[in-house]
N, C-alpha and C positions, 0 to 999 in steps of 0.2 A: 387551017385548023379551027381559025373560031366561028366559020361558018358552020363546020361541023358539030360542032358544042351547043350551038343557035339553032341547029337544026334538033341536034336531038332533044336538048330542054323545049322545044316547043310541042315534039312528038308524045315527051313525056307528059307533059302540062295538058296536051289535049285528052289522052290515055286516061289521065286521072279524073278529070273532068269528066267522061265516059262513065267508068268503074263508077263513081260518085254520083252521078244522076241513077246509073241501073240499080244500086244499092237501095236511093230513097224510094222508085218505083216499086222495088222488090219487098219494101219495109212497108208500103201505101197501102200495098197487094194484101200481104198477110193480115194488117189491122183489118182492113174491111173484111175479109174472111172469117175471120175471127170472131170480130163486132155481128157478122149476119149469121153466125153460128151462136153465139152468146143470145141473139134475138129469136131464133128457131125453140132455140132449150128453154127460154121463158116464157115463151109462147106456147110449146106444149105441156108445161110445169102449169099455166095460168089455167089454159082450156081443159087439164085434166081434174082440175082442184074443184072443178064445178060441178 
């Protein structure tokens, strides 16, 4: 029985581990998106004002 217990809190523990990395990549993802979208819109706000 406490192999099985050992077994699953590790399965769990690496699971979360997983979810928790694809999250921050997923978070990385949209800032830089985001920041090169924010860069495009002041960039054509700049070149148009001229």
């Amino acid at each position: 029985m406490l192999q099985i217990v050992v077994a699953v809190e590790i399965v769990g523990y690496v699971c979360f581990g997983n979810e928790e990395r694809v999250v921050e990549e997923f978070a990385q993802e949209v800032i830089a998106k985001t920041g090169k979208r924010v860069e495009e819109k002041l960039t054509a706000v700049v070149e148009n004002a001229h």
